[in-house]
Backbone as JSON Lines, residues from 0, in Angstrom:
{"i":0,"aa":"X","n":[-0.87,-6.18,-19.3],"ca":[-0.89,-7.53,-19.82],"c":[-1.15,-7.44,-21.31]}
{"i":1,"aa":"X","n":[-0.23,-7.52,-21.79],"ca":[-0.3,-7.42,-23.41],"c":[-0.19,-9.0,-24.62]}
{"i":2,"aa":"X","n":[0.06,-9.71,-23.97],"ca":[-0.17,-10.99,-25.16],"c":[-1.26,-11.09,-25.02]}
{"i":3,"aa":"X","n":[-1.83,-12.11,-26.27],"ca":[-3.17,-12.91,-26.35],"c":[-3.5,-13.76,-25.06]}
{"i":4,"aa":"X","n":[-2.84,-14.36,-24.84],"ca":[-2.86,-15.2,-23.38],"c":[-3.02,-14.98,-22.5]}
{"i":5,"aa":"X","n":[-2.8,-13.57,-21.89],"ca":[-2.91,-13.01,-20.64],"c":[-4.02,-12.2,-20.59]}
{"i":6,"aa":"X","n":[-4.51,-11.51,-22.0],"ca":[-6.07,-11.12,-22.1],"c":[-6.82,-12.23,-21.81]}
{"i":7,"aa":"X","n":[-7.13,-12.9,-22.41],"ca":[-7.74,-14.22,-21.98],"c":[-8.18,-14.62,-20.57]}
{"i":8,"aa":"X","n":[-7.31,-14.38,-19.7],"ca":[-7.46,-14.22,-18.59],"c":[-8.25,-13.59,-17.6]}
{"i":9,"aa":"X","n":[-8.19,-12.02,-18.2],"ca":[-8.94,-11.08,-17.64],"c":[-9.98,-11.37,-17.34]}
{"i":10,"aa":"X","n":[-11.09,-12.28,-18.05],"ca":[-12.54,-12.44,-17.26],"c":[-12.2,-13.41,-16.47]}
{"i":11,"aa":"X","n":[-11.45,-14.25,-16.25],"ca":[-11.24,-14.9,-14.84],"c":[-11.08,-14.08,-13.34]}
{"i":12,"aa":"X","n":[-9.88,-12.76,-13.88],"ca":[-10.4,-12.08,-12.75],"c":[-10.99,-11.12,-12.38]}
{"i":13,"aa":"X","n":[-11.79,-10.4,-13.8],"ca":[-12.77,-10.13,-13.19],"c":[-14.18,-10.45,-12.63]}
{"i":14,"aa":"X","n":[-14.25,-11.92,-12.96],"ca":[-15.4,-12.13,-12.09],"c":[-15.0,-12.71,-10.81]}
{"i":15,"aa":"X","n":[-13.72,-12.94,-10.63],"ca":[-13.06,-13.03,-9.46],"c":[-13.32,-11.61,-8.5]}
{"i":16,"aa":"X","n":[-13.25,-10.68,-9.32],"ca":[-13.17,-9.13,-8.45],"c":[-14.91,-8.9,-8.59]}
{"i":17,"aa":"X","n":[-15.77,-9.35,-9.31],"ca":[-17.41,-9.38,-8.97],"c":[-17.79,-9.9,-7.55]}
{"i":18,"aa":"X","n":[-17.16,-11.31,-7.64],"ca":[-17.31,-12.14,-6.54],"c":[-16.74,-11.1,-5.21]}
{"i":19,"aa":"X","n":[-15.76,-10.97,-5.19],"ca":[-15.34,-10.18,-4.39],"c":[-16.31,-8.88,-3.35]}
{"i":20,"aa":"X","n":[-16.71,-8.37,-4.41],"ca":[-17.61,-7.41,-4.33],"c":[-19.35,-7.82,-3.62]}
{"i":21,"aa":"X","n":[-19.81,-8.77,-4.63],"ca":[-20.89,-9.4,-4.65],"c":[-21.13,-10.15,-3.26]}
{"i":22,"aa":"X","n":[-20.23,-11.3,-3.32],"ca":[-20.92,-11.85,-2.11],"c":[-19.83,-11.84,-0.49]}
{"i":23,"aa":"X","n":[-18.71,-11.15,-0.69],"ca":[-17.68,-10.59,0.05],"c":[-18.14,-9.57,0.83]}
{"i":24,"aa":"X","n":[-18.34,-8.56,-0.14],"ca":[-18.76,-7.32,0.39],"c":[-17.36,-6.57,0.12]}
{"i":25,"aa":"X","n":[-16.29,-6.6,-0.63],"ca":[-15.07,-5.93,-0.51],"c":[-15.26,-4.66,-0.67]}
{"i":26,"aa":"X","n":[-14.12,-3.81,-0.35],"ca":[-14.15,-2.18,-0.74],"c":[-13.33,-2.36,-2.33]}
{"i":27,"aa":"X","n":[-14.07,-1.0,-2.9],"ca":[-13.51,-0.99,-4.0],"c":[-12.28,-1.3,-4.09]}
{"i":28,"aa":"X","n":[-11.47,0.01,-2.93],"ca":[-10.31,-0.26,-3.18],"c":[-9.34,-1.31,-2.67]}
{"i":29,"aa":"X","n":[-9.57,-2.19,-2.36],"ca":[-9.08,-2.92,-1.89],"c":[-9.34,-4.11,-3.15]}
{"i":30,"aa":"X","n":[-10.37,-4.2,-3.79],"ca":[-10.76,-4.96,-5.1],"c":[-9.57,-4.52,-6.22]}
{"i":31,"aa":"X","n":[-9.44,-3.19,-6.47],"ca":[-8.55,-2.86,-7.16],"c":[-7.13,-3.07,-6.82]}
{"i":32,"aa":"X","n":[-7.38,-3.37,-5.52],"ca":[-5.16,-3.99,-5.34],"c":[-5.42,-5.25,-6.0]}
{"i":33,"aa":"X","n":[-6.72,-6.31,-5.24],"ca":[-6.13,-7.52,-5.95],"c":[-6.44,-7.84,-7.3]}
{"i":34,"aa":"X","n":[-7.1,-6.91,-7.86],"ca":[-6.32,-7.02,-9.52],"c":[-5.77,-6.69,-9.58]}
{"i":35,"aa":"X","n":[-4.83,-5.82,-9.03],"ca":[-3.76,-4.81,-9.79],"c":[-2.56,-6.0,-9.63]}
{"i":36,"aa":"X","n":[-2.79,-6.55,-8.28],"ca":[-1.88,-7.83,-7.96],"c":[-1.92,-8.91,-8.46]}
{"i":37,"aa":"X","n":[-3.17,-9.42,-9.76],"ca":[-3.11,-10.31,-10.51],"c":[-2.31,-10.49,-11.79]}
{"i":38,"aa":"X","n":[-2.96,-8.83,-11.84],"ca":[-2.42,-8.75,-13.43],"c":[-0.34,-8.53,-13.31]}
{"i":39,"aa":"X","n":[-0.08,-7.9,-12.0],"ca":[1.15,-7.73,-12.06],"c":[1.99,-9.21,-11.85]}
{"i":40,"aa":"X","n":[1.48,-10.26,-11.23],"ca":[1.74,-11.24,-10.91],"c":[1.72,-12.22,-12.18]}
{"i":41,"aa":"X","n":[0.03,-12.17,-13.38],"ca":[0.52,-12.41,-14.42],"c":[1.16,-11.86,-15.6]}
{"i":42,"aa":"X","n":[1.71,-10.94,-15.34],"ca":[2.8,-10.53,-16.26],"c":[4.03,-10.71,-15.84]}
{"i":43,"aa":"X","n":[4.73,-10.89,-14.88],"ca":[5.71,-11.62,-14.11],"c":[5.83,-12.96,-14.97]}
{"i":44,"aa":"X","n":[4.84,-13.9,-14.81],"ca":[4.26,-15.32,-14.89],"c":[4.73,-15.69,-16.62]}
{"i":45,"aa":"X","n":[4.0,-14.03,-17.25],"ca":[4.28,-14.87,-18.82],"c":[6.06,-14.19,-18.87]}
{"i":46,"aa":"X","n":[6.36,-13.17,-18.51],"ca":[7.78,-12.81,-19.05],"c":[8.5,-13.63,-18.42]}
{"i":47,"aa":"X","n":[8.37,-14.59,-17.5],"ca":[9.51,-15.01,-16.41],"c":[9.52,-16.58,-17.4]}
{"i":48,"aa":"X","n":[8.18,-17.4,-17.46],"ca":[8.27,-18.2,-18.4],"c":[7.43,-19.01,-19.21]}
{"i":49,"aa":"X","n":[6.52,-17.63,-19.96],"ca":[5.65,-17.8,-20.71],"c":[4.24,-18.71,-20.32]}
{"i":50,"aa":"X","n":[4.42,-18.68,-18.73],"ca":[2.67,-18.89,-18.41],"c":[1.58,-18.6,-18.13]}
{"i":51,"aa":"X","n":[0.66,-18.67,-18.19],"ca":[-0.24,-18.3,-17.52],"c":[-1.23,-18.48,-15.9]}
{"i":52,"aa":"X","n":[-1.49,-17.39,-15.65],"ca":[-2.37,-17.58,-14.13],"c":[-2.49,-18.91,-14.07]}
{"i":53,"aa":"X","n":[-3.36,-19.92,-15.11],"ca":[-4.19,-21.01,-14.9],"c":[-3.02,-21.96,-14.72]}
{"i":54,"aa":"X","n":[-1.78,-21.84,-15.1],"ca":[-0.61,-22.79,-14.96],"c":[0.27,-22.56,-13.83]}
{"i":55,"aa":"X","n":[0.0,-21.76,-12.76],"ca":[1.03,-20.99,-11.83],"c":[1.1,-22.64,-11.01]}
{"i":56,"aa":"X","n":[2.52,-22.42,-10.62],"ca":[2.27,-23.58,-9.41],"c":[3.19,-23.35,-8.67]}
{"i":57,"aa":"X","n":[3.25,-23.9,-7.32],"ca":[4.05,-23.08,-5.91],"c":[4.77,-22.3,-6.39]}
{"i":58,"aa":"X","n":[6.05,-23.57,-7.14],"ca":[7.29,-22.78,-7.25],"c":[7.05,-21.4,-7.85]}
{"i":59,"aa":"X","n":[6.43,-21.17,-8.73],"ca":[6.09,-19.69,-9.57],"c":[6.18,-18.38,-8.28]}
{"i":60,"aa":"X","n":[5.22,-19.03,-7.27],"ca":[4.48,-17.97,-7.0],"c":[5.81,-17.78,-5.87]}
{"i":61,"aa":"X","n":[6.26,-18.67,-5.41],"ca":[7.42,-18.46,-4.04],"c":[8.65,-17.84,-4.99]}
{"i":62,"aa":"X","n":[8.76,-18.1,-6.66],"ca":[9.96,-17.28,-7.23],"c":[9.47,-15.35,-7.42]}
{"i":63,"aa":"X","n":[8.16,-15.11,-7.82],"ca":[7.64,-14.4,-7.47],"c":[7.83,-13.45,-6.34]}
{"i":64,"aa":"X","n":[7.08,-14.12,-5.09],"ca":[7.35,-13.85,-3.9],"c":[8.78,-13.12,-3.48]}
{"i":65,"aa":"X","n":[9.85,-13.79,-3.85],"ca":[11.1,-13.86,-3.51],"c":[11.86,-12.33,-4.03]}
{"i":66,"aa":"X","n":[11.11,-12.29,-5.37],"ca":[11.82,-11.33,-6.32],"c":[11.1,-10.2,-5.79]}
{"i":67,"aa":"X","n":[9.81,-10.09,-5.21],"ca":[9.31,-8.98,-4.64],"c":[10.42,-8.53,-3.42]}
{"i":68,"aa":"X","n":[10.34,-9.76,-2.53],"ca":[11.39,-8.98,-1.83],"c":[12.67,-8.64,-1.5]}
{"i":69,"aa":"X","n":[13.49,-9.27,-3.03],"ca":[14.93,-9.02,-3.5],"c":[14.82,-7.68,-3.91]}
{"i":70,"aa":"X","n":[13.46,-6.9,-4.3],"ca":[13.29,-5.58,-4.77],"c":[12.92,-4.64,-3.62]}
{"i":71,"aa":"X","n":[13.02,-4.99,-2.68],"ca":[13.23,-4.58,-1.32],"c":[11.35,-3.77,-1.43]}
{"i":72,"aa":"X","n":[10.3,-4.59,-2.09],"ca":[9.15,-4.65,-1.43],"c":[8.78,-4.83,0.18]}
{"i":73,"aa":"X","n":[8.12,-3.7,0.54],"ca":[7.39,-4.38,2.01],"c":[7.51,-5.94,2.54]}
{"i":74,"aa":"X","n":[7.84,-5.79,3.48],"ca":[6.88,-7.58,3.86],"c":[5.35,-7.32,3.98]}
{"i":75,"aa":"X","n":[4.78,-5.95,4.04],"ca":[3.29,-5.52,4.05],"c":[2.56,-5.64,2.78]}
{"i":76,"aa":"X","n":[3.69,-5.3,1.62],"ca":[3.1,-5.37,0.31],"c":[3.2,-6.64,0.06]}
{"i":77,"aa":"X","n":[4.32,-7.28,0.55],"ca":[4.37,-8.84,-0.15],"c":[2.92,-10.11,0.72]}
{"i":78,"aa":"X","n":[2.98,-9.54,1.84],"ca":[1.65,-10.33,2.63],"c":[0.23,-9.71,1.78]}
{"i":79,"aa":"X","n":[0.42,-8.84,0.99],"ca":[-1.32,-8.57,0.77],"c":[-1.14,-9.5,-1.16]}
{"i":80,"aa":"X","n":[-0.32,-9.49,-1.26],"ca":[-0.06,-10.21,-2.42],"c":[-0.08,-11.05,-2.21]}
{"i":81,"aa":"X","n":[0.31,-12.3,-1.62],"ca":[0.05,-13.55,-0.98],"c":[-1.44,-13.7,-0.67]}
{"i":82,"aa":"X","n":[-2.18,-12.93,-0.18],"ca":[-3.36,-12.7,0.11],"c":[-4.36,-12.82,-1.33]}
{"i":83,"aa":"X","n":[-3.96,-11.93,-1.84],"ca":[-4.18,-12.08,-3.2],"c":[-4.29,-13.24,-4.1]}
{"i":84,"aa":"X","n":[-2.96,-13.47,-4.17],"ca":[-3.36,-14.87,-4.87],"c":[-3.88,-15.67,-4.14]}
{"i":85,"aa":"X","n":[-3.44,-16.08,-2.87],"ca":[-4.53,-17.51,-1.88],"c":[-6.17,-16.53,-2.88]}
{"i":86,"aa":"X","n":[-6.68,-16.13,-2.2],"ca":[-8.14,-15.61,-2.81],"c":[-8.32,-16.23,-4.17]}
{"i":87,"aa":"X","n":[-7.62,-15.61,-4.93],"ca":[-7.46,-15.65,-6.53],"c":[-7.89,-17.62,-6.61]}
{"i":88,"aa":"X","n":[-7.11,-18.01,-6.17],"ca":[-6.77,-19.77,-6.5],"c":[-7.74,-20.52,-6.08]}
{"i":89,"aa":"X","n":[-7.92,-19.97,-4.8],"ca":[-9.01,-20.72,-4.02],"c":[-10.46,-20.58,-4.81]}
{"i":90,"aa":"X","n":[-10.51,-19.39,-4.9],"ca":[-11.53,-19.47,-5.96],"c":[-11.48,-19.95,-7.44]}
{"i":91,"aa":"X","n":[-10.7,-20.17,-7.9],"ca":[-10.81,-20.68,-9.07],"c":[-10.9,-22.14,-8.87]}
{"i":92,"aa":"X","n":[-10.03,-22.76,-7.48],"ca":[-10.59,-24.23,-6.98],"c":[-11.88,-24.54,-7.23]}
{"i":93,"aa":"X","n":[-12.45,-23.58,-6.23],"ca":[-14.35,-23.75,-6.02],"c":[-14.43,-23.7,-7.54]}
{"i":94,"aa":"X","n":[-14.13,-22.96,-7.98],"ca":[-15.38,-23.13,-9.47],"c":[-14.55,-24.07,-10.38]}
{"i":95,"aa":"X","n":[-13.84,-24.51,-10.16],"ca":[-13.06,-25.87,-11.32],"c":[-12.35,-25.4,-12.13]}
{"i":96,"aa":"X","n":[-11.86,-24.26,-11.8],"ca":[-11.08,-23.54,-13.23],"c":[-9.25,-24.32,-12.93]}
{"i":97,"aa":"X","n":[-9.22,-24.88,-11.96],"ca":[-7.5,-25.11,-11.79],"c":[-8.05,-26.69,-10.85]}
{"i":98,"aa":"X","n":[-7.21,-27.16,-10.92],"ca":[-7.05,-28.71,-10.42],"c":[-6.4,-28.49,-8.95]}
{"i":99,"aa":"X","n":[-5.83,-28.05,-8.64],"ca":[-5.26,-27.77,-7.39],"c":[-4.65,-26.7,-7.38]}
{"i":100,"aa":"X","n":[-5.0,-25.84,-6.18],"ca":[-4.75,-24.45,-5.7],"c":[-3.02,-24.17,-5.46]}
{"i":101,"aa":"X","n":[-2.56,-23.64,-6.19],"ca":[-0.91,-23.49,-5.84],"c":[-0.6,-22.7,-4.66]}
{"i":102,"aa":"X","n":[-1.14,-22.54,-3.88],"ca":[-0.98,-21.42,-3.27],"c":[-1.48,-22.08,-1.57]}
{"i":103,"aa":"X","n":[-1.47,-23.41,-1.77],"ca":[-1.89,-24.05,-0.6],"c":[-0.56,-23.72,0.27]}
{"i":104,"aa":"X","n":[0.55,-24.71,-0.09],"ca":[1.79,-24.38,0.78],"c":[2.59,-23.32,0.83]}
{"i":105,"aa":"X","n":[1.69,-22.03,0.44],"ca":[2.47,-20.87,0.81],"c":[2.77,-20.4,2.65]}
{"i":106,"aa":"X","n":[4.0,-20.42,2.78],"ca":[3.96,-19.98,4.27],"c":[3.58,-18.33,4.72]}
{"i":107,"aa":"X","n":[3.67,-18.17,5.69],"ca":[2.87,-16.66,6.15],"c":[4.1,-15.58,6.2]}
{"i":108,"aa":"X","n":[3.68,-14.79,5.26],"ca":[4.81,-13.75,5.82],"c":[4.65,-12.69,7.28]}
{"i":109,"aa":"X","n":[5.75,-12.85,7.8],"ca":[5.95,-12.04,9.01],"c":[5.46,-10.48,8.68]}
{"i":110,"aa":"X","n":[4.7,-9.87,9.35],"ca":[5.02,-8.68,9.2],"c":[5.32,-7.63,10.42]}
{"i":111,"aa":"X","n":[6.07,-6.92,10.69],"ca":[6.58,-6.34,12.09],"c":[5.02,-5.37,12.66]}
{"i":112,"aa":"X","n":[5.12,-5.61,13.57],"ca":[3.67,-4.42,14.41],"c":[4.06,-2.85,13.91]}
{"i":113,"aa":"X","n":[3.08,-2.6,14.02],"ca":[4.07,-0.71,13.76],"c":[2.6,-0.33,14.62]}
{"i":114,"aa":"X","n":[3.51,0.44,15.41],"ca":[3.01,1.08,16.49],"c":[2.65,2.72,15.93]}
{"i":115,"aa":"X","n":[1.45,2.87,15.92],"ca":[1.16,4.81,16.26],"c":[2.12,5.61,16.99]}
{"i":116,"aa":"X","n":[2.81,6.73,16.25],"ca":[3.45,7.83,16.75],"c":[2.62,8.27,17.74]}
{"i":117,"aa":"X","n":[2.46,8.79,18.79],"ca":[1.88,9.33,19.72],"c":[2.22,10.89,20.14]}
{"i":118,"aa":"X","n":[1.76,11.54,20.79],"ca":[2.6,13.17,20.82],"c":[2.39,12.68,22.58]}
{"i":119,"aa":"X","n":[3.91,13.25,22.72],"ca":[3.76,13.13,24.19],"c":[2.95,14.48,25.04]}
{"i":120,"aa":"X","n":[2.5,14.06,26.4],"ca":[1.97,15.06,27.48],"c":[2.07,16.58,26.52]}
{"i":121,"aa":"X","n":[3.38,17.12,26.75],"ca":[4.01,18.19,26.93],"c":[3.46,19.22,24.99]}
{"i":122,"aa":"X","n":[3.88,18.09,24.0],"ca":[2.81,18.24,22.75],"c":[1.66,18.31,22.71]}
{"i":123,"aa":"X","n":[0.68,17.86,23.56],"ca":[-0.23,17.68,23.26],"c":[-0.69,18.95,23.9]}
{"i":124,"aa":"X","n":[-0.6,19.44,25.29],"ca":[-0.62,20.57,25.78],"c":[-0.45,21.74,25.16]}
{"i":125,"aa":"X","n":[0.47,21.96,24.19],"ca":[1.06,23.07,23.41],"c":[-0.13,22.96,22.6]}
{"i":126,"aa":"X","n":[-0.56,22.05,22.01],"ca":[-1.21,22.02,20.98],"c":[-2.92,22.61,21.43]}
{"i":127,"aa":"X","n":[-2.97,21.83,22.66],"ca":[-4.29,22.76,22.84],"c":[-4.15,24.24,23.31]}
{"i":128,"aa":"X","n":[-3.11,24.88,23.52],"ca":[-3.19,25.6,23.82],"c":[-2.79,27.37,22.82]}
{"i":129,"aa":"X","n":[-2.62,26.14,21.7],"ca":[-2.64,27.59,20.78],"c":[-3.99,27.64,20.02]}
{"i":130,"aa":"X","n":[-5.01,27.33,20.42],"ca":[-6.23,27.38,19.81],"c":[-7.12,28.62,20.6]}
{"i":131,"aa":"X","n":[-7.06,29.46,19.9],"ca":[-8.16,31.12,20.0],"c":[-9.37,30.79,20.31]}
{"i":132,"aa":"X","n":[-9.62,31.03,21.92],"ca":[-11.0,30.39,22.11],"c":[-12.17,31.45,22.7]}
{"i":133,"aa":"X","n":[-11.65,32.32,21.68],"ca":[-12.56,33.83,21.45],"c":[-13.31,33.62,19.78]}
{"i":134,"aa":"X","n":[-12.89,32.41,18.99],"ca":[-13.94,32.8,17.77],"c":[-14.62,31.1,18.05]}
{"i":135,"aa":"X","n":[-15.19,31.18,17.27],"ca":[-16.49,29.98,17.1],"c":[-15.2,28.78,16.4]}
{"i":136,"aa":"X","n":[-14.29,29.26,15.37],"ca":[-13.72,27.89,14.71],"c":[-12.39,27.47,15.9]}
{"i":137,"aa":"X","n":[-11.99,28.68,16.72],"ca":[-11.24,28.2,18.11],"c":[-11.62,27.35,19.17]}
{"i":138,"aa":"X","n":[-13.27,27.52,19.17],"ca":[-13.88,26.39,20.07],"c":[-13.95,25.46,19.52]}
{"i":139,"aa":"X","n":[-14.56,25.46,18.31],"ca":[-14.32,23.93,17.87],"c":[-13.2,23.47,17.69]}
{"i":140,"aa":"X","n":[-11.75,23.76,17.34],"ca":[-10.83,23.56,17.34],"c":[-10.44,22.72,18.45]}
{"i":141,"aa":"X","n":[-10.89,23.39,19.46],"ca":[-10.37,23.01,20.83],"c":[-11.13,21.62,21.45]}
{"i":142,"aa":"X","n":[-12.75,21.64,20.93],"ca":[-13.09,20.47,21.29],"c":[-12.89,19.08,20.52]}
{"i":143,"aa":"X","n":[-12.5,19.56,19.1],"ca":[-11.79,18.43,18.17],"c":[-10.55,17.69,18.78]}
{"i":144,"aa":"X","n":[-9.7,18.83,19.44],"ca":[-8.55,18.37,19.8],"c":[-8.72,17.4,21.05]}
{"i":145,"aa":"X","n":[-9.81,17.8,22.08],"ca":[-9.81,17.43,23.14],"c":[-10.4,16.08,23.01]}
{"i":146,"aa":"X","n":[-11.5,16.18,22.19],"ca":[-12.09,15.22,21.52],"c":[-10.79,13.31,20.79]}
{"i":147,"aa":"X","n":[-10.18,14.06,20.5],"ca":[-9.16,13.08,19.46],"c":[-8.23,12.8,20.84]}
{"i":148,"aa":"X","n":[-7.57,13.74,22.0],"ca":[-6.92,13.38,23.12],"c":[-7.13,12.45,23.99]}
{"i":149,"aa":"X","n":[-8.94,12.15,24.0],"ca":[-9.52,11.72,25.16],"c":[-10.2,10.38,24.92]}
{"i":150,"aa":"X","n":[-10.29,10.12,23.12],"ca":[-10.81,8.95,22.76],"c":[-9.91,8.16,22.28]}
{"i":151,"aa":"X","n":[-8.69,8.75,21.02],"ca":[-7.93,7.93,20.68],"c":[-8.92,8.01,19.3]}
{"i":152,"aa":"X","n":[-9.4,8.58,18.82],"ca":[-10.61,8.55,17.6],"c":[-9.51,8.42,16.18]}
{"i":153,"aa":"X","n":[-9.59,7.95,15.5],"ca":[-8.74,8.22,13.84],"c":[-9.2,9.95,13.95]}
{"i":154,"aa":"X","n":[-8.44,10.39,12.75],"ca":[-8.86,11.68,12.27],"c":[-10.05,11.56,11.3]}
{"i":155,"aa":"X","n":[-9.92,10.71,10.32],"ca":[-11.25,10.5,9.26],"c":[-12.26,10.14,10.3]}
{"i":156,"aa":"X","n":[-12.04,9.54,11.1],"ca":[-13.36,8.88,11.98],"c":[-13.89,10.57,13.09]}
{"i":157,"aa":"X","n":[-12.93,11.37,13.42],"ca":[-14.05,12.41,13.89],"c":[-14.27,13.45,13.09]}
{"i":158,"aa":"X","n":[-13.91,13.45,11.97],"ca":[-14.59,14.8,10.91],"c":[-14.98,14.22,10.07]}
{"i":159,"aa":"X","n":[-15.98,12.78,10.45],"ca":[-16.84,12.82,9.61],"c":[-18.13,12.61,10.83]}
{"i":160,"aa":"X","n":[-18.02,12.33,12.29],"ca":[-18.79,12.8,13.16],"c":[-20.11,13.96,13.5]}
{"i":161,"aa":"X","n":[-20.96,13.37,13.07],"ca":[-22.39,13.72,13.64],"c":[-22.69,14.21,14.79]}
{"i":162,"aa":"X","n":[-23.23,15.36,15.41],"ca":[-23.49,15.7,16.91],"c":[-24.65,14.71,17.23]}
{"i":163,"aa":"X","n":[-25.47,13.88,16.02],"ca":[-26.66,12.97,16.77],"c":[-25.54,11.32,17.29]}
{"i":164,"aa":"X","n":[-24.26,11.62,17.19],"ca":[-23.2,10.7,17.27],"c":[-22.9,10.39,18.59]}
{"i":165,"aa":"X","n":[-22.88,11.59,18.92],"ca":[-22.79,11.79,20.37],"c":[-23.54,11.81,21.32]}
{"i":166,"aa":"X","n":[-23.01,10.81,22.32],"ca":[-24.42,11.4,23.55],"c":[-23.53,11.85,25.13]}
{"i":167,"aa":"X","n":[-23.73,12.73,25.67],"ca":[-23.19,13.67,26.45],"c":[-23.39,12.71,28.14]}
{"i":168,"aa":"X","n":[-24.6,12.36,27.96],"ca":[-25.11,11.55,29.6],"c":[-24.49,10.46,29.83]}
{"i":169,"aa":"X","n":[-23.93,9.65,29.25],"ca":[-23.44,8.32,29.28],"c":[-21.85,8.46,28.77]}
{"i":170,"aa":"X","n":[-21.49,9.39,27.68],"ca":[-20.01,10.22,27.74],"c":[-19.82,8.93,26.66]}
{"i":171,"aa":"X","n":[-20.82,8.56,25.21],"ca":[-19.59,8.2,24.67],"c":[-20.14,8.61,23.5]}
{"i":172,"aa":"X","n":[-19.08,8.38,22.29],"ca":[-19.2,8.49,21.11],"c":[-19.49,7.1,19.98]}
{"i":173,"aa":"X","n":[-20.6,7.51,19.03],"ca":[-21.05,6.18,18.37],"c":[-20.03,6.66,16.81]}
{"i":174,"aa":"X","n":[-19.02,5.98,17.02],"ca":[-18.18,5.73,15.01],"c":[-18.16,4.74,14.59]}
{"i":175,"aa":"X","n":[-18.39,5.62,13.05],"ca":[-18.75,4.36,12.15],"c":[-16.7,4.22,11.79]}
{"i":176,"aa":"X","n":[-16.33,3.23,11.65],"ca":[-14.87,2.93,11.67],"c":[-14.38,2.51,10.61]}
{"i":177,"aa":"X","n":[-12.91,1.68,10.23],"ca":[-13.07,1.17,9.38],"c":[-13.74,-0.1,8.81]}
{"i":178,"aa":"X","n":[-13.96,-0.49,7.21],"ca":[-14.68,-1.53,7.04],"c":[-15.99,-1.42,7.56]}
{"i":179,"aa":"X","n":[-16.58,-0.4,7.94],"ca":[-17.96,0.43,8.16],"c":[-18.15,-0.14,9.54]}
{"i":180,"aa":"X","n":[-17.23,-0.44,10.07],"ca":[-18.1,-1.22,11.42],"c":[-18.43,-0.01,12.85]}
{"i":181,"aa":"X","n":[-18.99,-0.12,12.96],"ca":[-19.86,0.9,14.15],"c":[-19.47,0.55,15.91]}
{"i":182,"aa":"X","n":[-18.51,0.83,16.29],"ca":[-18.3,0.83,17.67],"c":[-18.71,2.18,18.69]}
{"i":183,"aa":"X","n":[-18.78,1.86,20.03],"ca":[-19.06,3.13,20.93],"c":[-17.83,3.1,21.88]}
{"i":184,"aa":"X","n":[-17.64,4.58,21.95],"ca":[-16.38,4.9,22.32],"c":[-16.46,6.07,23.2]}
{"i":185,"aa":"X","n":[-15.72,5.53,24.62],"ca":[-16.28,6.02,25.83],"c":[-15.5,7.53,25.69]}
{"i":186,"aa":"X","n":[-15.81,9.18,26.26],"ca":[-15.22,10.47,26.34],"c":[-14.55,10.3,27.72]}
């Protein structure tokens, strides 16, 4: 964002991305898309026709929208951008910085399910079975694998697993998941 006008801006969102943080609780990174999605959105805004964030209104944001996905953007990237600005507006509602939120009659973008690759039976078998279960990193190997077969666990979610995580009598596992949330998950 390089004019005078669009600096100007910047402390709007970053105390938009404080807020975020502050009384949200957001992850960093997820703070850093929706600036990254402000500032790309207002630089769109001033080259397309010399406005600014505080002047966006539907039409902007649905010509916007549109051109994201004439550029054969995600419908995944274009829904977290939508996301983005609703946040962005709404908050600047609450605090009086805009008269009405442009971003009210935005409709929802579709986005398709995407299903987990899975390894069938016959993979998964192979796989445990080339693990050397004559050294110490073959056993563990083997109970990682059996481990991830039998729960359905993410990969980040069991290597970062604690043995006080586990409890053996009752057969389940305590992970911390994403968005830190802590579920138990039966072996």
């Amino acid at each position: 964002m390089g004019s005078a006008k669009s600096k100007s801006l910047l402390p709007f969102v970053e105390q938009f991305s404080n807020e975020l943080w502050l009384v949200h609780g957001l992850a960093d990174r997820t703070i850093d898309a929706y600036r990254a999605d402000l500032v790309n959105f207002g630089s769109w805004l001033t080259q397309h026709n010399g406005q600014s964030l505080l002047q966006a209104q539907n039409l902007d944001i649905e010509a916007w929208l549109a051109s994201l996905l004439e550029r054969k953007i995600s419908a995944r990237s274009v829904a977290r951008y939508t996301a983005s600005l609703r946040r962005f507006y709404q908050y600047l509602t609450t605090n009086g910085q805009v008269a009405q939120d442009p971003t009210m009659r935005l409709g929802k973008i579709k986005i398709p399910h995407r299903l987990p690759n899975t390894p069938t039976q016959d993979e998964v078998a192979s796989l445990l079975d080339i693990t050397d279960l004559n050294s110490h990193q073959g056993l563990r190997d083997k109970a990682m694998l059996e481990l991830l077969y039998a729960t359905g666990l993410r990969v980040s979610e069991l290597v970062t697993l604690q043995l006080p995580q586990m409890s053996l009598n009752p057969g389940v596992v305590r992970v911390m998941g994403k968005g830190g949330k802590e579920r138990l998950v039966p072996m």
